[in-house]
C-alpha positions in Angstrom: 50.2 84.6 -43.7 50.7 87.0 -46.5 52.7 86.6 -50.1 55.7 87.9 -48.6 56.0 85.5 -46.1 54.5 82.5 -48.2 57.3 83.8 -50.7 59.6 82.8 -47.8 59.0 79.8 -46.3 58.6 77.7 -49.8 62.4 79.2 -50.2 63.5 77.5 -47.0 61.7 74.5 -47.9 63.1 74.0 -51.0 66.8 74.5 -49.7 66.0 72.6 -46.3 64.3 69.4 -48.4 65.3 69.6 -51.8 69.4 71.3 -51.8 68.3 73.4 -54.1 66.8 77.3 -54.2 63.2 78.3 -55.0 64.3 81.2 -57.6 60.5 81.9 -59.1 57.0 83.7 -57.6 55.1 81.4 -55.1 51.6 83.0 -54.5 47.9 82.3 -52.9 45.3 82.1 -55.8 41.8 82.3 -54.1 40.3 80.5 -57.5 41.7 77.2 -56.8 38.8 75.1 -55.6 39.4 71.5 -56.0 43.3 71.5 -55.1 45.7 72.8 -53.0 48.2 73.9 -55.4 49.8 74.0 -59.0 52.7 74.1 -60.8 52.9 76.3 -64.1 55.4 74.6 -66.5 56.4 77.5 -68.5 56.4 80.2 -66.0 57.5 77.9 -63.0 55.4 79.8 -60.8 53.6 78.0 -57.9 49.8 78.6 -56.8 48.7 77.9 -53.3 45.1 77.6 -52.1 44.6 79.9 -49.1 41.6 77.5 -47.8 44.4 74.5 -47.2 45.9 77.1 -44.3 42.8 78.6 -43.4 40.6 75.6 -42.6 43.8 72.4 -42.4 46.0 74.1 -41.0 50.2 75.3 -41.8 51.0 71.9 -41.3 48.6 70.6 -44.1 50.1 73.7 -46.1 53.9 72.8 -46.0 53.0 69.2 -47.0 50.9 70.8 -50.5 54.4 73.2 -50.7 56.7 69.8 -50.6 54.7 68.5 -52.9 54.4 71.2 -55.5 58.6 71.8 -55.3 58.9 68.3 -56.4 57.2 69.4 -59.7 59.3 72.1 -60.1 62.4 70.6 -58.9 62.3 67.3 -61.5 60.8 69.3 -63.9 63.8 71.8 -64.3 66.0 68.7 -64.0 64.8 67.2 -66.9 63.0 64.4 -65.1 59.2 63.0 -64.6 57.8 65.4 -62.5 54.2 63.9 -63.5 52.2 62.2 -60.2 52.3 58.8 -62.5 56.0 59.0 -62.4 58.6 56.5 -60.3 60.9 60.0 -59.8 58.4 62.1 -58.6 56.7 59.4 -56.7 60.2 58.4 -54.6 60.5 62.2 -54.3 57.5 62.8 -52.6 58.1 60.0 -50.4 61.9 61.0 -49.5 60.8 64.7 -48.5 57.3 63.8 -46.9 54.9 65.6 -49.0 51.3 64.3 -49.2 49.8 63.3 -52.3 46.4 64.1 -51.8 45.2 67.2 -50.0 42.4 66.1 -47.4 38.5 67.4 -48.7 38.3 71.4 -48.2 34.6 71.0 -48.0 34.3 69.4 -44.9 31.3 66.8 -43.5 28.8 66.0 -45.9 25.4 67.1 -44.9 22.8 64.6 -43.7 19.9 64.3 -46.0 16.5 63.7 -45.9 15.1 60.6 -47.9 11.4 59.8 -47.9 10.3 56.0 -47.2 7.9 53.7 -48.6 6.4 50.4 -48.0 5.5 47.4 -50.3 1.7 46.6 -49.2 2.2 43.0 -50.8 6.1 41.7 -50.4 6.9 44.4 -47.5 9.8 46.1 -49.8 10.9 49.4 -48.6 12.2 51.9 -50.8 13.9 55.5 -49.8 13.9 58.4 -52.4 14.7 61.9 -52.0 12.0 63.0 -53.9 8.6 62.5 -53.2 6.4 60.4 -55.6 2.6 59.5 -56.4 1.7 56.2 -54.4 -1.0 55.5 -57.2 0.6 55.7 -60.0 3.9 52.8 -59.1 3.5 50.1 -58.1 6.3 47.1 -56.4 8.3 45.3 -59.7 8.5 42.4 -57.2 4.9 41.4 -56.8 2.7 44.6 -58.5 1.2 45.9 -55.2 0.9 49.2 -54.1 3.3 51.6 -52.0 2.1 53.2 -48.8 4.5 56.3 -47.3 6.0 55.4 -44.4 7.5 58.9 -43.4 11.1 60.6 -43.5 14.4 59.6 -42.6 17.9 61.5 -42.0 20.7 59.9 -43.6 24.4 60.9 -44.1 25.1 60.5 -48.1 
Protein backbone atom coordinates (compact mmCIF):
# COMPACT_ATOMS: atom_id res chain seq x y z
CA UNK A 1 0.00 0.00 0.00
CA UNK A 2 1.46 3.31 -0.89
CA UNK A 3 0.55 7.13 0.39
CA UNK A 4 -1.90 7.47 -2.30
CA UNK A 5 -3.88 4.73 -1.46
CA UNK A 6 -3.43 5.02 2.36
CA UNK A 7 -4.51 8.81 1.55
CA UNK A 8 -7.75 6.93 0.39
CA UNK A 9 -9.00 4.57 2.43
CA UNK A 10 -8.65 6.76 5.92
CA UNK A 11 -11.09 9.19 3.63
CA UNK A 12 -13.68 6.40 3.28
CA UNK A 13 -13.29 5.48 6.69
CA UNK A 14 -13.88 8.61 8.05
CA UNK A 15 -17.12 9.26 5.95
CA UNK A 16 -18.19 5.43 6.33
CA UNK A 17 -17.69 5.52 10.39
CA UNK A 18 -17.52 9.00 11.43
CA UNK A 19 -20.21 11.14 8.74
CA UNK A 20 -17.73 13.31 8.30
CA UNK A 21 -14.64 13.90 5.65
CA UNK A 22 -10.90 13.33 6.21
CA UNK A 23 -9.87 16.86 4.65
CA UNK A 24 -5.91 16.77 5.94
CA UNK A 25 -2.55 14.52 4.85
CA UNK A 26 -2.59 10.86 6.20
CA UNK A 27 0.98 9.31 5.72
CA UNK A 28 3.30 6.17 6.76
CA UNK A 29 6.22 7.53 9.03
CA UNK A 30 8.83 4.55 9.25
CA UNK A 31 10.14 6.32 12.62
CA UNK A 32 7.28 5.39 14.68
CA UNK A 33 8.45 2.52 16.81
CA UNK A 34 6.37 1.98 19.86
CA UNK A 35 2.87 2.94 18.20
CA UNK A 36 0.89 2.48 15.47
CA UNK A 37 -0.07 5.98 14.80
CA UNK A 38 -0.49 9.81 15.83
CA UNK A 39 -2.39 12.61 15.66
CA UNK A 40 -0.73 16.14 15.22
CA UNK A 41 -2.94 18.73 16.90
CA UNK A 42 -1.91 21.73 15.13
CA UNK A 43 -1.38 20.38 11.65
CA UNK A 44 -4.08 17.61 11.93
CA UNK A 45 -2.05 15.41 10.00
CA UNK A 46 -2.13 11.64 10.85
CA UNK A 47 1.05 9.26 11.03
CA UNK A 48 0.69 5.60 10.40
CA UNK A 49 3.34 2.91 11.25
CA UNK A 50 4.05 0.79 8.08
CA UNK A 51 5.07 -2.29 10.49
CA UNK A 52 1.26 -2.48 11.86
CA UNK A 53 0.34 -3.50 7.90
CA UNK A 54 3.43 -5.18 7.22
CA UNK A 55 3.72 -7.70 10.11
CA UNK A 56 -0.54 -7.44 11.65
CA UNK A 57 -1.95 -7.23 8.88
CA UNK A 58 -4.85 -4.41 6.94
CA UNK A 59 -7.16 -5.50 9.36
CA UNK A 60 -5.02 -4.53 12.42
CA UNK A 61 -4.31 -1.24 10.24
CA UNK A 62 -7.93 0.06 9.83
CA UNK A 63 -8.51 -0.53 13.49
CA UNK A 64 -5.12 2.00 14.39
CA UNK A 65 -6.96 4.43 11.31
CA UNK A 66 -10.45 4.28 13.41
CA UNK A 67 -8.73 5.06 16.18
CA UNK A 68 -6.58 7.95 15.19
CA UNK A 69 -9.89 9.70 13.31
CA UNK A 70 -11.51 9.71 16.61
CA UNK A 71 -8.67 12.16 17.69
CA UNK A 72 -9.12 14.20 14.95
CA UNK A 73 -12.75 14.11 14.70
CA UNK A 74 -13.53 15.26 18.64
CA UNK A 75 -10.64 17.23 18.54
CA UNK A 76 -11.98 19.62 15.62
CA UNK A 77 -15.27 19.36 17.44
CA UNK A 78 -14.20 20.86 20.38
CA UNK A 79 -14.47 17.78 22.45
CA UNK A 80 -11.95 15.29 24.57
CA UNK A 81 -10.28 13.67 22.09
CA UNK A 82 -7.62 12.47 24.92
CA UNK A 83 -7.64 8.37 25.53
CA UNK A 84 -8.61 9.35 29.33
CA UNK A 85 -11.66 10.87 28.00
CA UNK A 86 -15.59 9.49 28.31
CA UNK A 87 -16.10 11.06 24.40
CA UNK A 88 -13.33 9.55 22.96
CA UNK A 89 -13.56 6.47 24.89
CA UNK A 90 -17.61 5.82 23.72
CA UNK A 91 -16.18 6.83 20.30
CA UNK A 92 -13.84 4.26 20.01
CA UNK A 93 -16.18 1.81 21.18
CA UNK A 94 -19.21 2.93 18.72
CA UNK A 95 -16.91 2.74 15.51
CA UNK A 96 -14.72 -0.34 16.61
CA UNK A 97 -11.28 0.96 16.83
CA UNK A 98 -8.83 -0.84 19.08
CA UNK A 99 -7.15 0.92 21.79
CA UNK A 100 -4.06 -0.77 22.04
CA UNK A 101 -2.06 -1.96 18.97
CA UNK A 102 -0.92 -5.67 19.61
CA UNK A 103 3.40 -5.84 20.31
CA UNK A 104 5.24 -5.19 16.79
CA UNK A 105 8.15 -7.04 18.24
CA UNK A 106 6.77 -10.25 18.26
CA UNK A 107 7.75 -13.55 20.73
CA UNK A 108 10.15 -12.81 23.30
CA UNK A 109 13.34 -14.77 22.95
CA UNK A 110 14.05 -17.60 25.38
CA UNK A 111 16.99 -16.94 27.54
CA UNK A 112 19.54 -18.72 29.11
CA UNK A 113 19.85 -18.49 32.95
CA UNK A 114 22.65 -20.38 34.79
CA UNK A 115 21.69 -22.51 38.04
CA UNK A 116 23.00 -23.03 41.41
CA UNK A 117 22.54 -25.17 44.32
CA UNK A 118 22.60 -24.48 48.11
CA UNK A 119 25.12 -27.32 49.55
CA UNK A 120 23.48 -26.77 53.08
CA UNK A 121 19.50 -25.81 52.74
CA UNK A 122 19.29 -27.16 49.02
CA UNK A 123 18.19 -23.45 47.65
CA UNK A 124 18.44 -23.03 43.95
CA UNK A 125 19.11 -19.87 42.53
CA UNK A 126 19.05 -18.95 38.46
CA UNK A 127 21.03 -15.87 37.26
CA UNK A 128 21.88 -14.82 33.80
CA UNK A 129 25.17 -14.01 34.66
CA UNK A 130 27.64 -16.23 35.87
CA UNK A 131 29.15 -15.76 39.32
CA UNK A 132 32.22 -16.95 41.62
CA UNK A 133 30.89 -19.96 43.84
CA UNK A 134 33.67 -19.00 46.47
CA UNK A 135 33.09 -15.83 47.08
CA UNK A 136 28.79 -16.02 48.06
CA UNK A 137 27.60 -17.84 50.05
CA UNK A 138 23.37 -19.02 50.84
CA UNK A 139 21.72 -15.87 53.21
CA UNK A 140 19.56 -18.72 54.51
CA UNK A 141 22.05 -20.95 56.27
CA UNK A 142 25.79 -19.48 55.05
CA UNK A 143 26.85 -22.55 52.91
CA UNK A 144 28.34 -22.69 49.77
CA UNK A 145 26.78 -22.68 46.09
CA UNK A 146 27.70 -25.48 43.63
CA UNK A 147 26.70 -24.81 39.65
CA UNK A 148 24.23 -26.98 38.69
CA UNK A 149 24.28 -26.09 34.83
CA UNK A 150 22.03 -23.98 32.30
CA UNK A 151 18.60 -23.61 31.72
CA UNK A 152 16.32 -22.13 28.77
CA UNK A 153 13.67 -19.96 29.91
CA UNK A 154 11.11 -17.69 28.13
CA UNK A 155 11.39 -14.14 30.05
Amino acid sequence: MNQGELQQLVEEISRHFFNRPFKHQATFNSRLRTTGGRYHLRSHDLDFNPQVLEKLGKDVLIGVIKHELCHYHLHLQGKGHQHKDKDFKDLLKEVGGIRYVPSLRGQKEKVMFWQYKCTGCGLTAKRQRRFNTQKFICSKCKSSFVLVGREKVTS
